[in-house]
C-alpha positions, 0 to 999 in steps of 0.5 A: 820670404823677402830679405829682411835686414832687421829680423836677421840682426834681431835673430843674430843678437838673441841667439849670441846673447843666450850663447854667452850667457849659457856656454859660451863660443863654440861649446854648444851642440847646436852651433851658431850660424844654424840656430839663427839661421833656424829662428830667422827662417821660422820664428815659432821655435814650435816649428823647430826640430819636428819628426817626420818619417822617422828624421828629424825636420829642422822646420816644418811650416806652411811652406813644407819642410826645411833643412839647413844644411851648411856642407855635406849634402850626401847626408841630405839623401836618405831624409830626401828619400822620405820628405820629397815625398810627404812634402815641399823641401827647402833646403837651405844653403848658408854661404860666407860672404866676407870673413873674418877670421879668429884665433882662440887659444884653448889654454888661455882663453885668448881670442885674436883679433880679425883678420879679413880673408880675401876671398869672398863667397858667390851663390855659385859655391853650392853647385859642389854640393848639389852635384851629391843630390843630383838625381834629387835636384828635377823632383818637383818638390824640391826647393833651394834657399842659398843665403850669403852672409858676413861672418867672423869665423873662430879656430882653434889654434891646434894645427899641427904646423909651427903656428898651429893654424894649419890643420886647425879645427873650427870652433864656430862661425858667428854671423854678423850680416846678412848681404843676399838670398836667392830662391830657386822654386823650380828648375826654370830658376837656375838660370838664377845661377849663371853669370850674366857676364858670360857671353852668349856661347861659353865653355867650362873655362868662361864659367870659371872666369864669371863665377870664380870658381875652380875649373874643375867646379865649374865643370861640375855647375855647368854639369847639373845646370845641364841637367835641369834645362838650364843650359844646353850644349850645342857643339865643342870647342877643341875638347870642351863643350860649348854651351849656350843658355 
């Protein structure tokens, strides 16, 4: 599926709509990012939500079956056990991009204004998640969908600091542009998710420096990206192995 600015504004538009017209910002089960994401990745809402194996499919179409999921890829593994089995599986990974962030005030029902918070998201963000599916990640049926997206972010203020902000809990995140997607159909395409800045042979620290990411989860990228073919290791460097593509 190619990018496609209007049907993801469209989707975005519809979904908030109905939201405000049925409950409101973060009362409904289903929260925001998920139900677009659902409708604009499959529109025939008949493709929503299909049993298979005794779980429950967010999508089933002609291109197999697809899972949205926004965190704790764990929970992923049981579902895979079944659906890798059955069918090609697109497990698709939503990343905030730019963000803004909102206050809401339980008691008066006060929504602050946003604040854009600066950090900004990278595709490299998934390899966390994709370290709890590893064993999964070579099954020739498996697929990965990563999605950036801007988005206004709501919280509640009911943390336990004197501004009530730290500790807080979501409320809802509320999409408002699309900015990238990046498939990988099979293990050839991780390349995909190395930066083109590193130089030809690189640690775990180079790999933190090109994609932003923490050391320690850059550690864990070039971990699974060893694992599918992606980079090989060809030596060390002090005590840190030095990879090549």
């Amino acid at each position: 599926m190619k990018m496609n600015q209007l049907l993801f504004q469209q989707t975005c538009d519809k979904i908030i709509d109905s939201k405000r017209t049925d409950n409101g910002i973060g009362t409904l089960g289903e929260k925001t990012v998920h139900a677009i994401l659902k409708n604009y990745l499959v529109t025939d809402e008949s493709c929503h939500e299909i049993k298979i194996g005794g779980f429950y499919a967010d999508m089933v179409n002609e291109n197999g079956i697809i899972e949205i999921q926004t965190r704790s890829f764990d929970k992923l593994r049981k579902k895979l056990e079944i659906f890798l089995e059955l069918s090609s599986v697109t497990i698709v990974y939503p990343i905030p991009y730019t963000k803004w962030l909102r206050w809401v005030n339980e008691e008066t029902g006060e929504i602050s204004p946003p604040r854009k918070s600066p950090k900004s998201g990278t595709p490299y963000m998934i390899f966390p998640e994709l370290y709890k599916i590893k064993n999964y990640l070579l099954h020739p049926n498996l697929r990965l969908h990563i999605i950036l997206m801007n988005l206004e972010e709501y919280r509640f203020l009911n943390g336990w600091s004197k501004d009530k902000k730290k500790g807080s809990s979501r409320c809802d995140r509320i999409p408002t542009e699309l900015v990238q997607e990046i498939t990988i159909q099979d293990r050839s395409e991780y390349n995909k998710l190395i930066p083109i800045t590193l130089p030809e042979t690189f640690t775990s620290k180079d790999y933190k420096t090109a994609s932003g990411l923490q050391l320690r989860d850059a550690a864990t990228a070039l971990n699974i990206l060893y694992y599918v073919g992606a980079v090989k290791r060809i030596g060390k460097s002090g005590r840190a192995y030095l990879y090549s593509r």
